[in-house]
C-alpha positions in Angstrom: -38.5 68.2 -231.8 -42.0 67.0 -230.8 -42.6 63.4 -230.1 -45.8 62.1 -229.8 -46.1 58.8 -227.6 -49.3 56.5 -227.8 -49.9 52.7 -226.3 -50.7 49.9 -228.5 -55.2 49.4 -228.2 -57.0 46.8 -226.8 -56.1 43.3 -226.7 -57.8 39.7 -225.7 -55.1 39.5 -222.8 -55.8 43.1 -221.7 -59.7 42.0 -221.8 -58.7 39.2 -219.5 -56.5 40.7 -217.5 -53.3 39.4 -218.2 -49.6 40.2 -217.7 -48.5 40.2 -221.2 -44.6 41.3 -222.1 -43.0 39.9 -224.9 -45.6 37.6 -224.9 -49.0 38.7 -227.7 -52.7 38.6 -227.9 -54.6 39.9 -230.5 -56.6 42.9 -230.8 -60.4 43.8 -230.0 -63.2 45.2 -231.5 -62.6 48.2 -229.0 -59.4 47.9 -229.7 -59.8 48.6 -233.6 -62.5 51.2 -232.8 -59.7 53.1 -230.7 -57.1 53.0 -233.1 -59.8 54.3 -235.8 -60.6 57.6 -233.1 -56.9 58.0 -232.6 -56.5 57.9 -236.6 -59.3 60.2 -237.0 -57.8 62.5 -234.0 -54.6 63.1 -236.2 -55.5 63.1 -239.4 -54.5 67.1 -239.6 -51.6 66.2 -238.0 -48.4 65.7 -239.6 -45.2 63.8 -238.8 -41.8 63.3 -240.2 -40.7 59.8 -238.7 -43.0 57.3 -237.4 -41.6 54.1 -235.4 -43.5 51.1 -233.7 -42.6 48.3 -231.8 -42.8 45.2 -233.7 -44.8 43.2 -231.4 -47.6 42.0 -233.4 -50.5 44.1 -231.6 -48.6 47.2 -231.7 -47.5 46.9 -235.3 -51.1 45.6 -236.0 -52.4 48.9 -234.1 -50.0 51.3 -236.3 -51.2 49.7 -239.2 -54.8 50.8 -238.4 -53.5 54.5 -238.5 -50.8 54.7 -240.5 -49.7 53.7 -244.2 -47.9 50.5 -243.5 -45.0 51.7 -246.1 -44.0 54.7 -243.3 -43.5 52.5 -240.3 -40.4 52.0 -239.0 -40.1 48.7 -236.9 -37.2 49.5 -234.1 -36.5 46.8 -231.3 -35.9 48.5 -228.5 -39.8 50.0 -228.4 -40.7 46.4 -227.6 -42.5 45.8 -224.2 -40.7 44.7 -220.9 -39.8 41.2 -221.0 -41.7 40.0 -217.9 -40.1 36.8 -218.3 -42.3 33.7 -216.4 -45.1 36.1 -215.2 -46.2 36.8 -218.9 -49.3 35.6 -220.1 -50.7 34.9 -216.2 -53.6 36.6 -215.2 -52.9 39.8 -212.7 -54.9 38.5 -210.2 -52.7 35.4 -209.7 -49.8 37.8 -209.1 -51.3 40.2 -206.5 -49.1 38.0 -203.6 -46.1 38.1 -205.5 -42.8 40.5 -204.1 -41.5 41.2 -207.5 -44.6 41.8 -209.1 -45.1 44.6 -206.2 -41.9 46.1 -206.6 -42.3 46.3 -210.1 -45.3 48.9 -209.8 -44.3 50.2 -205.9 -40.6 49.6 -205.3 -39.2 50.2 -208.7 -35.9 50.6 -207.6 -35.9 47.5 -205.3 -37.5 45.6 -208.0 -34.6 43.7 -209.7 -36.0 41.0 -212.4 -38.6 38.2 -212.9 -37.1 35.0 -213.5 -36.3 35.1 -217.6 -37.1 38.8 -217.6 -35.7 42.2 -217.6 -34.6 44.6 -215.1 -35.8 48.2 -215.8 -31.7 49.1 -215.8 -32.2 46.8 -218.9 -35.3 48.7 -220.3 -33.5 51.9 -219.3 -30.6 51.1 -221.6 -32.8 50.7 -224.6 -35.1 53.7 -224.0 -31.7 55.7 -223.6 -30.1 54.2 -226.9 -33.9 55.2 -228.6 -33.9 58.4 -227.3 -30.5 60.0 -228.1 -30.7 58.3 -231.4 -33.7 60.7 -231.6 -31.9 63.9 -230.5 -29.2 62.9 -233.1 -31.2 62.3 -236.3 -34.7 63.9 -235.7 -34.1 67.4 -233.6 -36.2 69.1 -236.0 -38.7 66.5 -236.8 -42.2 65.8 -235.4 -42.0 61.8 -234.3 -44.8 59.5 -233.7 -44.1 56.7 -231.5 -46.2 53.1 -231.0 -45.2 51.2 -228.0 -46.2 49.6 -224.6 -47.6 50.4 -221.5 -44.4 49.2 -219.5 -42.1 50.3 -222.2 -43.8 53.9 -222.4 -43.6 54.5 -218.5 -39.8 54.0 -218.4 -39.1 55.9 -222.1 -41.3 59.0 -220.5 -39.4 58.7 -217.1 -36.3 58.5 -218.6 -36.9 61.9 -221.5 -38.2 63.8 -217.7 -34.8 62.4 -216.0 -36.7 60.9 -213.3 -35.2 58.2 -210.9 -36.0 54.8 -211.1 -38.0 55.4 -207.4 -40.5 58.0 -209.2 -41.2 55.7 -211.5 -44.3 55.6 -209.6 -45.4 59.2 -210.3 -46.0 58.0 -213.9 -47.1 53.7 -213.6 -49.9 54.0 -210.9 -52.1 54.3 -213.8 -51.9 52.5 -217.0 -51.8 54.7 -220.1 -54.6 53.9 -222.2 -54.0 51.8 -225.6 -54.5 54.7 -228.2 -54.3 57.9 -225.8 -52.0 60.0 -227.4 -49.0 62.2 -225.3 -46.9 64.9 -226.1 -43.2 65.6 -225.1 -41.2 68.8 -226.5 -37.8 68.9 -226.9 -35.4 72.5 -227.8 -32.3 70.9 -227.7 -31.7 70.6 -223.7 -34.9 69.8 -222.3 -37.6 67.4 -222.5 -40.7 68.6 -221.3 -43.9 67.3 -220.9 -46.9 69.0 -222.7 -49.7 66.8 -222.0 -50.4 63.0 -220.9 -52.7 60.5 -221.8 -55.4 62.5 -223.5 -58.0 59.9 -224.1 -60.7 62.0 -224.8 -61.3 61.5 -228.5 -61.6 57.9 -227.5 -64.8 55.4 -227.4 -63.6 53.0 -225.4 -61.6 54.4 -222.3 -60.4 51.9 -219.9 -59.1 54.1 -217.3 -57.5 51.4 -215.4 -55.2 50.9 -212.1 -51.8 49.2 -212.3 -53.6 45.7 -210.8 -55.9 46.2 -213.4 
Protein backbone atom coordinates (compact mmCIF):
# COMPACT_ATOMS: atom_id res chain seq x y z
CA UNK A 1 0.00 0.00 0.00
CA UNK A 2 1.14 3.59 -0.53
CA UNK A 3 -0.61 6.37 1.20
CA UNK A 4 -0.11 9.68 0.28
CA UNK A 5 -0.82 12.37 3.19
CA UNK A 6 -1.41 16.15 2.35
CA UNK A 7 -2.79 19.18 4.78
CA UNK A 8 -5.74 21.09 3.95
CA UNK A 9 -4.31 24.91 2.00
CA UNK A 10 -4.51 28.11 3.23
CA UNK A 11 -7.10 29.58 5.26
CA UNK A 12 -8.31 33.28 6.68
CA UNK A 13 -7.49 31.85 10.28
CA UNK A 14 -4.13 30.43 9.22
CA UNK A 15 -3.54 34.08 7.57
CA UNK A 16 -4.29 35.44 11.00
CA UNK A 17 -2.72 33.24 12.98
CA UNK A 18 -5.22 31.38 14.73
CA UNK A 19 -5.71 28.16 16.60
CA UNK A 20 -8.36 26.64 14.56
CA UNK A 21 -9.58 22.80 15.55
CA UNK A 22 -13.00 21.86 14.91
CA UNK A 23 -13.55 25.25 14.48
CA UNK A 24 -13.39 26.70 10.21
CA UNK A 25 -12.29 29.51 8.17
CA UNK A 26 -12.39 29.76 4.68
CA UNK A 27 -9.88 29.45 2.13
CA UNK A 28 -7.35 32.00 0.45
CA UNK A 29 -6.37 33.00 -2.75
CA UNK A 30 -2.90 31.16 -1.85
CA UNK A 31 -4.77 28.75 -0.58
CA UNK A 32 -6.63 27.91 -3.96
CA UNK A 33 -3.38 28.58 -5.90
CA UNK A 34 -1.76 25.71 -3.78
CA UNK A 35 -4.37 23.26 -4.09
CA UNK A 36 -4.21 24.04 -8.06
CA UNK A 37 -0.02 23.20 -7.87
CA UNK A 38 -0.74 20.22 -5.84
CA UNK A 39 -3.55 19.16 -8.51
CA UNK A 40 -1.20 19.87 -11.23
CA UNK A 41 1.73 17.96 -9.20
CA UNK A 42 -0.45 14.61 -9.48
CA UNK A 43 -2.20 14.75 -12.29
CA UNK A 44 0.02 11.49 -13.64
CA UNK A 45 -0.60 10.04 -10.56
CA UNK A 46 -3.12 7.60 -9.79
CA UNK A 47 -5.10 6.39 -6.77
CA UNK A 48 -7.50 3.87 -5.83
CA UNK A 49 -9.27 5.40 -2.63
CA UNK A 50 -9.30 8.93 -1.81
CA UNK A 51 -10.69 10.16 1.83
CA UNK A 52 -10.85 13.77 3.32
CA UNK A 53 -11.91 15.16 6.43
CA UNK A 54 -15.11 16.81 6.26
CA UNK A 55 -14.34 20.00 7.73
CA UNK A 56 -15.32 22.44 5.34
CA UNK A 57 -11.73 23.78 4.29
CA UNK A 58 -10.38 20.42 3.86
CA UNK A 59 -13.33 19.08 1.81
CA UNK A 60 -13.39 22.49 0.05
CA UNK A 61 -9.47 21.90 -0.65
CA UNK A 62 -10.10 18.23 -2.03
CA UNK A 63 -12.64 19.51 -4.09
CA UNK A 64 -10.09 21.79 -5.94
CA UNK A 65 -8.09 18.52 -6.92
CA UNK A 66 -10.22 15.91 -7.08
CA UNK A 67 -13.76 14.91 -8.75
CA UNK A 68 -16.10 15.60 -5.92
CA UNK A 69 -17.97 12.11 -6.86
CA UNK A 70 -14.50 10.16 -5.55
CA UNK A 71 -14.26 11.67 -2.15
CA UNK A 72 -14.83 9.75 0.70
CA UNK A 73 -15.79 11.99 3.79
CA UNK A 74 -14.54 9.73 6.99
CA UNK A 75 -14.78 11.38 10.58
CA UNK A 76 -12.08 10.41 12.23
CA UNK A 77 -9.61 12.63 9.63
CA UNK A 78 -11.16 15.65 11.26
CA UNK A 79 -8.73 18.02 13.18
CA UNK A 80 -7.94 17.94 16.96
CA UNK A 81 -10.68 19.38 18.91
CA UNK A 82 -8.84 22.11 20.66
CA UNK A 83 -11.84 22.76 22.64
CA UNK A 84 -11.86 26.70 24.18
CA UNK A 85 -8.45 27.67 22.61
CA UNK A 86 -9.97 27.36 19.02
CA UNK A 87 -10.46 30.32 17.02
CA UNK A 88 -7.97 32.50 19.43
CA UNK A 89 -5.08 33.96 17.94
CA UNK A 90 -1.60 31.99 18.78
CA UNK A 91 -0.08 34.82 20.17
CA UNK A 92 -2.68 35.04 23.01
CA UNK A 93 -1.74 31.46 23.96
CA UNK A 94 2.15 31.73 24.03
CA UNK A 95 1.68 31.90 28.25
CA UNK A 96 -0.54 29.08 28.39
CA UNK A 97 0.77 25.45 30.10
CA UNK A 98 -1.34 23.33 27.97
CA UNK A 99 -0.95 25.04 24.89
CA UNK A 100 3.08 24.31 25.59
CA UNK A 101 2.62 20.88 26.31
CA UNK A 102 0.62 20.33 23.42
CA UNK A 103 3.65 21.12 20.99
CA UNK A 104 6.69 20.38 23.87
CA UNK A 105 5.42 17.99 26.44
CA UNK A 106 3.05 15.91 24.42
CA UNK A 107 2.87 13.23 26.78
CA UNK A 108 2.20 15.61 29.83
CA UNK A 109 -0.21 17.45 27.85
CA UNK A 110 -3.62 16.10 28.86
CA UNK A 111 -6.71 18.25 27.26
CA UNK A 112 -7.91 21.81 26.74
CA UNK A 113 -11.01 22.46 28.51
CA UNK A 114 -13.87 21.04 25.87
CA UNK A 115 -11.07 19.37 23.84
CA UNK A 116 -9.33 16.23 23.04
CA UNK A 117 -6.49 14.49 24.51
CA UNK A 118 -4.12 13.10 21.81
CA UNK A 119 -4.95 9.33 23.57
CA UNK A 120 -8.33 10.55 22.05
CA UNK A 121 -6.87 11.52 18.53
CA UNK A 122 -4.64 8.39 18.83
CA UNK A 123 -7.75 6.18 18.97
CA UNK A 124 -9.20 7.53 15.78
CA UNK A 125 -5.92 7.57 13.78
CA UNK A 126 -5.53 3.80 14.97
CA UNK A 127 -9.25 2.80 14.02
CA UNK A 128 -8.26 4.87 10.34
CA UNK A 129 -5.30 3.14 9.95
CA UNK A 130 -6.05 -0.57 10.46
CA UNK A 131 -9.21 -0.01 8.58
CA UNK A 132 -6.66 0.83 5.89
CA UNK A 133 -4.40 -2.26 6.24
CA UNK A 134 -7.73 -4.34 6.17
CA UNK A 135 -9.49 -3.05 3.02
CA UNK A 136 -6.78 -1.11 0.92
CA UNK A 137 -3.26 -3.32 1.35
CA UNK A 138 -2.97 -3.22 -2.29
CA UNK A 139 -4.30 0.17 -3.07
CA UNK A 140 -2.61 3.57 -3.53
CA UNK A 141 -4.65 6.00 -0.94
CA UNK A 142 -4.76 9.69 -0.90
CA UNK A 143 -5.53 11.33 2.24
CA UNK A 144 -6.83 15.17 3.11
CA UNK A 145 -6.58 16.16 6.60
CA UNK A 146 -5.07 18.52 9.28
CA UNK A 147 -2.01 19.70 10.54
CA UNK A 148 -2.68 18.37 14.15
CA UNK A 149 -4.52 15.39 12.88
CA UNK A 150 -1.62 14.53 10.37
CA UNK A 151 1.25 14.74 13.09
CA UNK A 152 -0.43 12.10 15.28
CA UNK A 153 -1.79 9.76 12.07
CA UNK A 154 2.15 9.87 10.77
CA UNK A 155 3.48 9.28 14.46
CA UNK A 156 1.24 6.69 15.05
CA UNK A 157 1.87 4.50 11.18
CA UNK A 158 6.02 5.17 12.50
CA UNK A 159 5.01 3.75 16.11
CA UNK A 160 6.40 6.57 17.73
CA UNK A 161 5.64 7.53 21.43
CA UNK A 162 3.43 10.18 22.33
CA UNK A 163 6.95 12.07 23.81
CA UNK A 164 8.49 12.12 20.05
CA UNK A 165 5.63 13.61 18.91
CA UNK A 166 7.98 16.42 18.80
CA UNK A 167 10.29 14.95 16.13
CA UNK A 168 7.42 15.47 13.70
CA UNK A 169 5.14 18.92 15.22
CA UNK A 170 8.04 21.42 15.57
CA UNK A 171 7.17 22.39 12.19
CA UNK A 172 3.84 22.68 10.76
CA UNK A 173 3.31 20.68 7.52
CA UNK A 174 2.37 22.90 4.81
CA UNK A 175 -1.43 23.02 3.51
CA UNK A 176 -0.98 21.14 0.14
CA UNK A 177 2.63 19.54 0.64
CA UNK A 178 2.22 16.16 -0.26
CA UNK A 179 3.93 12.95 1.93
CA UNK A 180 4.47 9.58 1.22
CA UNK A 181 4.34 6.48 3.61
CA UNK A 182 4.81 2.77 2.30
CA UNK A 183 3.41 -0.07 3.68
CA UNK A 184 4.36 -4.23 2.77
CA UNK A 185 2.28 -5.62 5.13
CA UNK A 186 4.34 -5.15 8.50
CA UNK A 187 5.97 -1.91 8.20
CA UNK A 188 5.20 1.57 7.70
CA UNK A 189 7.87 3.53 6.44
CA UNK A 190 8.43 6.82 5.62
CA UNK A 191 9.45 7.78 2.02
CA UNK A 192 9.47 11.35 2.00
CA UNK A 193 7.84 14.42 4.05
CA UNK A 194 6.40 17.58 3.30
CA UNK A 195 7.67 18.08 -0.19
CA UNK A 196 6.46 21.56 -0.92
CA UNK A 197 8.39 22.23 -3.73
CA UNK A 198 5.90 22.29 -6.59
CA UNK A 199 4.21 24.90 -4.46
CA UNK A 200 3.74 28.89 -4.91
CA UNK A 201 3.03 29.81 -1.83
CA UNK A 202 5.17 28.01 0.89
CA UNK A 203 4.63 29.07 4.43
CA UNK A 204 7.34 27.25 6.08
CA UNK A 205 6.12 28.00 9.48
CA UNK A 206 7.12 27.14 13.33
CA UNK A 207 4.57 25.50 15.65
CA UNK A 208 3.92 29.29 17.33
CA UNK A 209 3.36 30.27 13.99
Amino acid sequence: MKIYLSRHSKTLWNEEKRLQGRKDSPLTFQGKENALALKKHIQNMSFDYIYTSPIKRAYETSKLIFDESHLIQDDRLMEMNFGEYEGCLISSLKDSLLYYQLWHKPAEFTRIPEGESYDDVIIRAKSFINDLKKHHLDDSIMIMTHGMFFIVLLATMLDLEKKDFVKLNQKVVDGCSLTCINYDGKTFTLDYYNDYSFLPYVANESFSK
